[in-house]
Structure formats: C-alpha cells, structure tokens
Short mmCIF file of the C-alpha atoms (twelve columns), coordinates in Angstrom:
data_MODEL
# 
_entry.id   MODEL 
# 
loop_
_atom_site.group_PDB 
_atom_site.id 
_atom_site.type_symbol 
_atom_site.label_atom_id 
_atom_site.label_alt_id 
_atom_site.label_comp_id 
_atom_site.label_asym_id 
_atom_site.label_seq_id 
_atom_site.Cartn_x 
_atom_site.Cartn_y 
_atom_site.Cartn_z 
_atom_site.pdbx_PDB_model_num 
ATOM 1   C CA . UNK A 1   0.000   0.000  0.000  1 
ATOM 2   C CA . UNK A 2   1.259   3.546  -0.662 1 
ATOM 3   C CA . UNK A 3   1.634   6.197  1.021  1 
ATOM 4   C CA . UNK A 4   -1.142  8.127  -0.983 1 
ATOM 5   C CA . UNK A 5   -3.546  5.445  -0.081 1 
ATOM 6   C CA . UNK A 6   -3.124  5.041  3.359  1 
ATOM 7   C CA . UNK A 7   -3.478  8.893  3.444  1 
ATOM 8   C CA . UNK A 8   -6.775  8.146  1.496  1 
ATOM 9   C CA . UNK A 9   -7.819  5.491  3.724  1 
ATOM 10  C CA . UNK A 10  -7.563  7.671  6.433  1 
ATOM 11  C CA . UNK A 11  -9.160  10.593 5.663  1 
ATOM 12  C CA . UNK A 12  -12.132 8.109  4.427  1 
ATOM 13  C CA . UNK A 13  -12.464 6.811  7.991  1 
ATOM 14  C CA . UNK A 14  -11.944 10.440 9.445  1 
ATOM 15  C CA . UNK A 15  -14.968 11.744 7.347  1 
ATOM 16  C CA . UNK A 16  -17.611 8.500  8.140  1 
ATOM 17  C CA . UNK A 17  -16.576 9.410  11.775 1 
ATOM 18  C CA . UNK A 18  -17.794 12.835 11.712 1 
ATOM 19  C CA . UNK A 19  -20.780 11.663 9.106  1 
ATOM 20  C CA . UNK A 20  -21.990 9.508  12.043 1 
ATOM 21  C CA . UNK A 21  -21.436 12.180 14.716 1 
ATOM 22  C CA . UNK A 22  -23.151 14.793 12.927 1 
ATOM 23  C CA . UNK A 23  -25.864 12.664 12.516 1 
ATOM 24  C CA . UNK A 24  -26.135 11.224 16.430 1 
ATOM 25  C CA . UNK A 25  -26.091 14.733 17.006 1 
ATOM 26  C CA . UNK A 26  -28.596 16.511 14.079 1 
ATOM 27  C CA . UNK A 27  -30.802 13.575 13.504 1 
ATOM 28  C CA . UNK A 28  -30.470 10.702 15.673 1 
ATOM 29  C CA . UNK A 29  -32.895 10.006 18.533 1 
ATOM 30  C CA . UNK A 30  -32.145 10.791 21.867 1 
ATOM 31  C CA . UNK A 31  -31.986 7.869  24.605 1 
ATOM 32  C CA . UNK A 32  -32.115 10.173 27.120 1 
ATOM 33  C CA . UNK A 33  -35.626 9.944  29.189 1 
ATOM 34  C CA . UNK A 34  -37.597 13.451 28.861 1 
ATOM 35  C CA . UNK A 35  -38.574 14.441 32.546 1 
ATOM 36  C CA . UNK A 36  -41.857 16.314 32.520 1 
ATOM 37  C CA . UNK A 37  -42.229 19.375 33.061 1 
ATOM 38  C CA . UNK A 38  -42.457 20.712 36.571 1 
ATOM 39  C CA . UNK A 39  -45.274 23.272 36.302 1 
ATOM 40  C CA . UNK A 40  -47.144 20.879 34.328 1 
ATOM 41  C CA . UNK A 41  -50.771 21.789 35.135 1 
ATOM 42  C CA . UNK A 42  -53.756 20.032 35.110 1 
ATOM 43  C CA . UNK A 43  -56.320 21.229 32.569 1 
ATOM 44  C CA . UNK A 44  -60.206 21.891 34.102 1 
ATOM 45  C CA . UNK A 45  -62.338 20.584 31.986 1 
ATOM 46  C CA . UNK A 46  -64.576 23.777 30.137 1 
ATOM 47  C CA . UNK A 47  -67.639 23.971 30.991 1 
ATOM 48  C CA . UNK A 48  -68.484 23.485 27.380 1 
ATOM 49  C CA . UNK A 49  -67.258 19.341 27.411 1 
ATOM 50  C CA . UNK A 50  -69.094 19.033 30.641 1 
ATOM 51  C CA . UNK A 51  -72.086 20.424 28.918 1 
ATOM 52  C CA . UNK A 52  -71.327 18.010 26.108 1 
ATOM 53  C CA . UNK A 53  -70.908 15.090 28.090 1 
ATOM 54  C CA . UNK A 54  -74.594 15.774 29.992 1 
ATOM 55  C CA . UNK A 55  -75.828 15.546 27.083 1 
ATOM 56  C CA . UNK A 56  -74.812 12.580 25.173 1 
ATOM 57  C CA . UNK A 57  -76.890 10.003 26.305 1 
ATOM 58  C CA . UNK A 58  -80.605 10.568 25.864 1 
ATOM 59  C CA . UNK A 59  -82.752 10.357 29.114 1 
ATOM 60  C CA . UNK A 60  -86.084 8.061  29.384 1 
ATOM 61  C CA . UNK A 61  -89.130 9.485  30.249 1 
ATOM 62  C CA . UNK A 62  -89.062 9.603  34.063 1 
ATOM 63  C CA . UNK A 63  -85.231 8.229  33.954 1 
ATOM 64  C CA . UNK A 64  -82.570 10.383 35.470 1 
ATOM 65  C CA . UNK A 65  -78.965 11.569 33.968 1 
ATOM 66  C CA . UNK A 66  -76.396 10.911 36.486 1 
ATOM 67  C CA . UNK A 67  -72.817 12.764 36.177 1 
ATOM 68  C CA . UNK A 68  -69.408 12.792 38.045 1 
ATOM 69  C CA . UNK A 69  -66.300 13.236 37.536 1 
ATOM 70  C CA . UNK A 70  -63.267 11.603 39.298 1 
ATOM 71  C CA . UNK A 71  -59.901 11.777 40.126 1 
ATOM 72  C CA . UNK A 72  -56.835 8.517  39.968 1 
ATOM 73  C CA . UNK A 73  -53.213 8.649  40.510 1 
ATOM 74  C CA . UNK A 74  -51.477 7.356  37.047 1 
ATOM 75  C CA . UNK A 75  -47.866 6.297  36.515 1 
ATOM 76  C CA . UNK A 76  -48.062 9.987  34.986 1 
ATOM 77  C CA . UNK A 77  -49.383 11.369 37.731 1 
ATOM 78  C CA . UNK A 78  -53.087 13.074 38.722 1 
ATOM 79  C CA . UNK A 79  -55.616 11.648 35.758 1 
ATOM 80  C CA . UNK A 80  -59.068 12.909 35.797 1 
ATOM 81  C CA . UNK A 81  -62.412 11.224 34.119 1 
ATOM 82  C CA . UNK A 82  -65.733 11.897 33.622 1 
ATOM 83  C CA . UNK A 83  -68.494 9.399  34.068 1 
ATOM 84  C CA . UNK A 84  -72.596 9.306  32.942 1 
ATOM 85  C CA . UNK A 85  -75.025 7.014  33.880 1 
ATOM 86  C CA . UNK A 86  -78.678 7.496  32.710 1 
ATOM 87  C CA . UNK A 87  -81.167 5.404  35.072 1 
ATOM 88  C CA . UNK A 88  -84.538 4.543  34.126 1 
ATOM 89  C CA . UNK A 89  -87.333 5.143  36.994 1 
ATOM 90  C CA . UNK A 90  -86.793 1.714  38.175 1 
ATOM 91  C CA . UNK A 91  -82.749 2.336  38.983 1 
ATOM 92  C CA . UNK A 92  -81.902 -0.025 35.823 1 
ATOM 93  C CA . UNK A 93  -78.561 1.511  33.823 1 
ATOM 94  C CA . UNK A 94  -80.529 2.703  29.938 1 
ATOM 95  C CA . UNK A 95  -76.854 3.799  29.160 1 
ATOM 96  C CA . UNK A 96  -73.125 4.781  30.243 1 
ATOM 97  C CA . UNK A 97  -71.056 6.849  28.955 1 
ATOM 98  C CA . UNK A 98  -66.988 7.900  30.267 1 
ATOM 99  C CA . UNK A 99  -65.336 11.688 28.836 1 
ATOM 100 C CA . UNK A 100 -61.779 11.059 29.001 1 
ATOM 101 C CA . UNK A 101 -59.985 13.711 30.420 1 
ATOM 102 C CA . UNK A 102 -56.175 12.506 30.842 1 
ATOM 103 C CA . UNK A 103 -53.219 14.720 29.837 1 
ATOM 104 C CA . UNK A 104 -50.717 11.784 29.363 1 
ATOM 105 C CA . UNK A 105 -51.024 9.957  26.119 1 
ATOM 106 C CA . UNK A 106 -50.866 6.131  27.411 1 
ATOM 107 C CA . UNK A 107 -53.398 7.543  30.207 1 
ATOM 108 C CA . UNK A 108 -55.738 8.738  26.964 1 
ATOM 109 C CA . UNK A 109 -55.670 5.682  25.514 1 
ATOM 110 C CA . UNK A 110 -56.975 3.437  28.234 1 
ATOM 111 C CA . UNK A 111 -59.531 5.518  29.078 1 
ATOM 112 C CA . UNK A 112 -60.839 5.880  25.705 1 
ATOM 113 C CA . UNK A 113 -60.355 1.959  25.377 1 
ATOM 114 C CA . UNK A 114 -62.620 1.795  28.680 1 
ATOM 115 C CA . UNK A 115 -65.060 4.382  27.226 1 
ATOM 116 C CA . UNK A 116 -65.717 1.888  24.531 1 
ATOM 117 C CA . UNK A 117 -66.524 -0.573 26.389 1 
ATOM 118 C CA . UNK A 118 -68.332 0.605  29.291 1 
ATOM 119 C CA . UNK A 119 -71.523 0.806  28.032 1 
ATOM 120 C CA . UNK A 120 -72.068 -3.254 27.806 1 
ATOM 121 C CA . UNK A 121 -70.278 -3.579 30.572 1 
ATOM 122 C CA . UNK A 122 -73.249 -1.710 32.985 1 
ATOM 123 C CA . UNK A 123 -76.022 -1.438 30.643 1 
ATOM 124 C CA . UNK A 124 -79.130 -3.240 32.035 1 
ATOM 125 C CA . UNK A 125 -77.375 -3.623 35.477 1 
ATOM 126 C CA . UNK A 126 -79.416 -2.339 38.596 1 
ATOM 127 C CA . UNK A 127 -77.296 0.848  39.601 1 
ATOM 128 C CA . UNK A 128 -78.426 0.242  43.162 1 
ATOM 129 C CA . UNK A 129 -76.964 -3.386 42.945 1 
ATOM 130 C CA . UNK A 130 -73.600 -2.826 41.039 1 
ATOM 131 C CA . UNK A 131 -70.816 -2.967 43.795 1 
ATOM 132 C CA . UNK A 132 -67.751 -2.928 40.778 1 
ATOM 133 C CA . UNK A 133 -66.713 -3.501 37.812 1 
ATOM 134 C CA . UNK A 134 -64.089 -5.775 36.502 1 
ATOM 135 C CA . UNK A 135 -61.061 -4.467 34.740 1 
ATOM 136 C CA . UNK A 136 -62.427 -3.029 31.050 1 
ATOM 137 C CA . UNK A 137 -60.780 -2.287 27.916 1 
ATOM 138 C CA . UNK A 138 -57.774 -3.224 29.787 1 
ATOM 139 C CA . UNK A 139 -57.438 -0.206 31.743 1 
ATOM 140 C CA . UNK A 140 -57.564 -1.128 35.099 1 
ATOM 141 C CA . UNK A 141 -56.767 2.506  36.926 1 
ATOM 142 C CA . UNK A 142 -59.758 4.002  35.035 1 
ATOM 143 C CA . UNK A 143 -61.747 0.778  35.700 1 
ATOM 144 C CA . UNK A 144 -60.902 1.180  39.534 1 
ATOM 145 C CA . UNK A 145 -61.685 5.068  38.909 1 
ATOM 146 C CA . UNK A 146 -65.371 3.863  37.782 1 
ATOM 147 C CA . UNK A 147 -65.672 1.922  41.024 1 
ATOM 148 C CA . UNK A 148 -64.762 4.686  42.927 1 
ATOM 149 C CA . UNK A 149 -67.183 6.867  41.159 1 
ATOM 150 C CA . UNK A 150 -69.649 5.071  41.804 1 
ATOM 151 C CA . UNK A 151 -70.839 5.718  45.562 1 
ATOM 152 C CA . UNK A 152 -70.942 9.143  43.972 1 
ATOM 153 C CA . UNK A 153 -73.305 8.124  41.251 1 
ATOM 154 C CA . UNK A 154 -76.105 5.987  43.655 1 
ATOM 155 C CA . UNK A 155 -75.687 8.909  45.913 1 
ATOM 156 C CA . UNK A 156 -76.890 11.166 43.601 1 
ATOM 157 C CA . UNK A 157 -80.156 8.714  42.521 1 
# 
C-alpha cells in the first residue's frame, strides 16, 4: 500500500466518523428519558365538554342523567375522568357513557379503550346493585376510577 492510499484510507475513515457524529447529534434520537415538566398543570375541563358530556346520552321518560367526575393517581401522575349514567325510573342503567380527560397519552388511551366498552359492561345492570366492575378495555386505573365513582353516582339517585 502507498503512502497516498493510506493517506486516502484515512481521511475516508476520518470523514464516516464525523458523518456519524453529525448525525447522532442533528438527527439521531435521543436515549435520554424526557422528565416532565415541573409546572405541568392540570387542565379543568370547560364547561363546554361538561355540557357536552350531559348531554350525550338521551334520558327516558321519568329516567334520570347521572354525572361525576373523578380523580386517579397514574404512573403519569393526577388523571381525571368523567363518568354518565342514565337510570330509568326503576334504577336499571338505559346507558353509560366515560369523557376522558387525561393529559398523558398512554393515560388517553386506556380511558378511551374503557369508554368503549363501558356501556355493555353496565347497561341493564341495577345501579343500586352494582358494587364494581371488573377491569375493562384493559385499563384497570380508570376501571378502579369507575368503582370509585360510583358511591358518587347511587348517591346522587
């Protein structure tokens, strides 16, 4: 090998080396964990969604519309959800209905995965008689969050 080409070599392994820095630095993803913010506050719900949420399942004649909204610590921290019942006169669940509310992402997504399914899960149920709910949609903070909810609900019947 010459001298030319080793020189050649080099300066070929010299520029990949600052290709591949450049681009750990420019466009590669960072391994680093993002800490949340600190002041990270928690949104209140306007008093526009809770308006929308009162009124998205239709109430039977004599029936009732029953609405809370409650509080569960996530691995995010603080997560907040909204819960509907409509009764008919007799007590018997007509329909269900959850408002997510959650600022973290995964928290979003099990919530709206229980907000799916809660309906069949309670519709036709007694309110009066329904102690808890098992895990839904796989979300079992916001299913334990329904549970919790719901000596707030039968209070209000």
């Amino acid at each position: 090998m010459t001298k030319g080409q080793k020189i050649g070599g080099l300066v070929g392994v010299v520029v990949l080396a600052i290709i591949a820095i450049v681009v750990k630095m420019f466009g590669g993803e960072s391994s680093a964990p993002v800490a949340p913010a600190a002041d990270k506050k928690m949104p209140t719900q306007p008093a526009s969604e809770k308006k929308q949420m009162e009124e998205a399942v239709a109430v039977p004649e004599s029936g009732k519309k029953l609405t809370t909204t409650q509080s569960y610590k996530s691995p995010a921290g603080m997560e907040e959800i909204g819960f509907t019942v409509v009764v008919d006169k007799d007590g018997m669940i007509t329909g269900a209905e959850a408002k997510p509310m959650a600022t973290d992402d995964k928290s979003t997504m099990f919530q709206g995965n229980f907000a799916k399914a809660l309906p069949t899960m309670v519709t036709g149920k007694k309110l009066s008689d329904l102690e808890k709910i098992d895990r839904t949609g796989g979300a079992s903070l916001t299913t334990g969050a329904f549970n919790q909810a719901l000596s707030k609900l039968k209070a209000d019947l």
